[in-house]
N, C-alpha and C positions, 0 to 999 in steps of 0.2 A: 504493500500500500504506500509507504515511503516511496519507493521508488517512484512509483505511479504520479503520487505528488508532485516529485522534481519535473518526471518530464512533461505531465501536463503546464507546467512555470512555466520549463524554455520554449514547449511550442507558444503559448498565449505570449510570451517576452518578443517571439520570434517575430509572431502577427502583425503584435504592436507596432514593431519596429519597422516592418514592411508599409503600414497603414500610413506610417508618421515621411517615408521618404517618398510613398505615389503622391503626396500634396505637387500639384500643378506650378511648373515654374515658369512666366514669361519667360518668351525666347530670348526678351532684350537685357534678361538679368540673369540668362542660363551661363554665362562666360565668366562672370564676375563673380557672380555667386555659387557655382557647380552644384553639390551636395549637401554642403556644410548650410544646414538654414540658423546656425547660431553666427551667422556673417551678418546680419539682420535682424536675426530675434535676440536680440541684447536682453531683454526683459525675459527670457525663458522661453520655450519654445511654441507652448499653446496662449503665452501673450504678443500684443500688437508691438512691433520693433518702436522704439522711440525715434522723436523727429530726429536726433541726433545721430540715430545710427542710417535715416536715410541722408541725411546733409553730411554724411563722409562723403558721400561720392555727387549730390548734388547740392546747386549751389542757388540759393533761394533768388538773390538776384536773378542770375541767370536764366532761372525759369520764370521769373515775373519779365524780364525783357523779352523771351519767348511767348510769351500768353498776352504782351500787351497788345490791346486795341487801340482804336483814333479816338483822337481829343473827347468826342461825344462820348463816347462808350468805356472811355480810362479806368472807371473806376467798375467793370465789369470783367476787370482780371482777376481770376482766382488766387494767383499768387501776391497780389497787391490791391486788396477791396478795400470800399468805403469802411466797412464795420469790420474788418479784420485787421488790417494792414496786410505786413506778409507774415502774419503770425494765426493761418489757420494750421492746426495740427495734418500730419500728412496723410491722417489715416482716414480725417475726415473724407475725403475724397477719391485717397486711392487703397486698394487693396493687390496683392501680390497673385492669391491662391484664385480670387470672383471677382468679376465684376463688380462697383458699387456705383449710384448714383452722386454725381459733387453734391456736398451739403446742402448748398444754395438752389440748387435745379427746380426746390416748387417756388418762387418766385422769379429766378432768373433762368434766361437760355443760354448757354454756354454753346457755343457752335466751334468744336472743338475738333477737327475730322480726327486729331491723332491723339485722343483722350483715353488716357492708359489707366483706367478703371481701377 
């Protein structure tokens, strides 16, 4: 019965572990990121990575100069809003593993064609 116990562990240990690396990687973070999902998941692995461990490799200007619109519209940048500034958290709007809608979407439209979810 002992025995039985152990190896019922390592296969359930085994599952786990299979279950935790089929999570879904953008292609655009498969090169940087490989396997290792603690390159990211700084907070532990079943929490959201903090803005800090996405802002090692992006650069919050740089993506408010990428999302900026014309003078009318300026302040309909996600990375630089009226009620934000550039301090909306990253997870509000994107996720790694799904799809998620930007926070702002039921009032504003974001027309975003390359809007990485």
């Amino acid at each position: 019965m002992k025995n039985f116990n152990i190896i019922l562990g390592l296969v359930l240990l085994g599952l786990t572990s299979l279950s935790v690396q089929s999570a879904e990687i953008r292609d655009y973070h498969k090169e940087v990121i490989g396997k290792d999902c603690k390159t990211c998941h700084d907070n532990g692995i079943k929490q959201f990575p903090s803005d800090q461990s996405c802002l090692q490799c992006h650069d919050v200007d740089d993506l408010a100069k990428k999302t900026a619109r014309s003078e009318e519209d300026k302040w309909q940048n996600p990375h630089n809003n009226l009620h934000y500034g550039k301090d909306v958290p990253c997870q509000e709007c994107h996720s790694e593993h799904k799809t998620k809608q930007p926070l702002c979407s039921n009032c504003h439209t974001f027309k975003f064609d390359k809007h990485k979810g």
